[in-house]
C-alpha positions as CSV (number, residue, x, y, z in Angstrom):
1,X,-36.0,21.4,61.4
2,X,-34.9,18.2,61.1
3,X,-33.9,15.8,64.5
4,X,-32.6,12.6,65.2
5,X,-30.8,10.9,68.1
6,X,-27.9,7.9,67.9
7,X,-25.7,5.8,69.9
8,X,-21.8,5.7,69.1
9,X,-19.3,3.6,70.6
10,X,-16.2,5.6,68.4
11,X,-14.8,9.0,67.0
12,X,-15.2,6.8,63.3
13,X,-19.0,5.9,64.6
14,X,-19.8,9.8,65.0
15,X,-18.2,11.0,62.0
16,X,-20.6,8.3,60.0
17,X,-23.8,9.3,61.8
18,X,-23.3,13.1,60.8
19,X,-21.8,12.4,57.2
20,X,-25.4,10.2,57.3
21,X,-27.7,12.9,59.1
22,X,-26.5,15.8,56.6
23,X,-26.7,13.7,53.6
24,X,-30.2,13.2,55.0
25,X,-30.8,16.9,55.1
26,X,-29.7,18.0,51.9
27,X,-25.8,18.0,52.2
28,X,-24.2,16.3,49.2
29,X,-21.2,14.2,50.6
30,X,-18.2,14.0,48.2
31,X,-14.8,12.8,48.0
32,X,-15.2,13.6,52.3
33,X,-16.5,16.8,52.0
34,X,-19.9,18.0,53.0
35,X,-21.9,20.8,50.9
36,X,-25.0,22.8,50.8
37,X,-25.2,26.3,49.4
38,X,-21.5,27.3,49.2
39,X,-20.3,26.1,52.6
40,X,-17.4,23.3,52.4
41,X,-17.1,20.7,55.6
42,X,-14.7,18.0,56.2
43,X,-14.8,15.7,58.9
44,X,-11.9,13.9,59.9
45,X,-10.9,11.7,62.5
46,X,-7.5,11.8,63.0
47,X,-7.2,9.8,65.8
48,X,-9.1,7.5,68.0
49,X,-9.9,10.4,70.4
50,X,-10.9,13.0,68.4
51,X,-13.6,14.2,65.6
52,X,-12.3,17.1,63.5
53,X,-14.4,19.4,61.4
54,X,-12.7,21.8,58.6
55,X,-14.3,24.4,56.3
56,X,-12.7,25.6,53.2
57,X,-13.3,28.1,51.0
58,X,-14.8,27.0,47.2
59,X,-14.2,23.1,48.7
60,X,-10.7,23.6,48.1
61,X,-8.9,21.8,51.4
62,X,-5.5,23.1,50.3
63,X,-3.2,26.5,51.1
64,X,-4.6,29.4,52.1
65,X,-8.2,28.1,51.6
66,X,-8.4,26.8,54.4
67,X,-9.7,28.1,57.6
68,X,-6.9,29.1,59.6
69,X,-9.0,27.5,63.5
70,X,-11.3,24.1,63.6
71,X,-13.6,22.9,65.7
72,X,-13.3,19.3,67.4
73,X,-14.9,16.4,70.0
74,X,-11.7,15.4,71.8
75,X,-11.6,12.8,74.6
76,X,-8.2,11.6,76.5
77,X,-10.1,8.1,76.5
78,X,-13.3,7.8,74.0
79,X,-16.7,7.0,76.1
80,X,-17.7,2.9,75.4
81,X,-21.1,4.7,74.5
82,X,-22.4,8.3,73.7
83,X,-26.1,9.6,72.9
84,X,-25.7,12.5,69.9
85,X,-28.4,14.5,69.5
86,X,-28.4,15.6,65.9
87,X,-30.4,18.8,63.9
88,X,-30.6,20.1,61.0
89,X,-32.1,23.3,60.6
90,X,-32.4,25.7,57.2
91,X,-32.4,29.5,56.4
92,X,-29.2,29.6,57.1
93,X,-28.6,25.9,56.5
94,X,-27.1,24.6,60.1
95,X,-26.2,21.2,61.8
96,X,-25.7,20.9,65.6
97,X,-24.6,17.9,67.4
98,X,-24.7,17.6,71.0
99,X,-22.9,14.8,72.3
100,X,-24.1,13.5,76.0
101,X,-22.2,10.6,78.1
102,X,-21.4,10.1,81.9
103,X,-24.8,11.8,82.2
104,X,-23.5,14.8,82.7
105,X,-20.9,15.4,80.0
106,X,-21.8,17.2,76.8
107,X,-20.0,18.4,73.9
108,X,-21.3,20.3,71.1
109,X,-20.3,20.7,68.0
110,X,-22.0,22.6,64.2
111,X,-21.5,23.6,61.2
């Protein structure tokens, strides 16, 4: 089990610190998509307030590949500065983020 723990100030500032973290734990990060053992991951930020994560099947992000739900960090207004609590545990192959600000606001998020 792997652990680490950041600051971000940004949607674009979280999405680099997991790419980084799971990169870090064996994921291979290509053309935006994270892999490890057959599982597919895309992380997108589609707007200032939000951090998206997609799976696909086979890494193919189009039709009926992909997975019908996502998961998602989603602010109306993005904190100024948030401690993520990242790890990376294997057998199965896992990443969990837990995202803490205002004290007592968390989100979590994995993969």
């Amino acid at each position: 089990m792997a652990f680490k723990s950041v600051v971000v100030n940004s949607a674009v500032d979280l999405k680099a610190a997991i790419e980084t973290f799971a990169q870090s734990n064996g994921w291979t990060l290509s053309s935006g998509v994270l892999s490890k053992n057959g599982c597919y991951t895309m992380l997108t930020v589609p707007s200032t307030r939000e951090l998206r994560i997609q799976n696909a099947k086979n890494g193919d992000f189009t039709g009926v590949n992909i997975a019908i739900r996502y998961s998602r960090i989603y602010n109306t207004v993005w904190p100024s500065s948030a401690t993520v609590y990242m790890v990376a545990f294997s057998n199965p192959d896992i990443v969990w983020i837990t995202m803490n600000f205002d004290v007592v606001k968390f989100m979590h998020l994995g993969f």
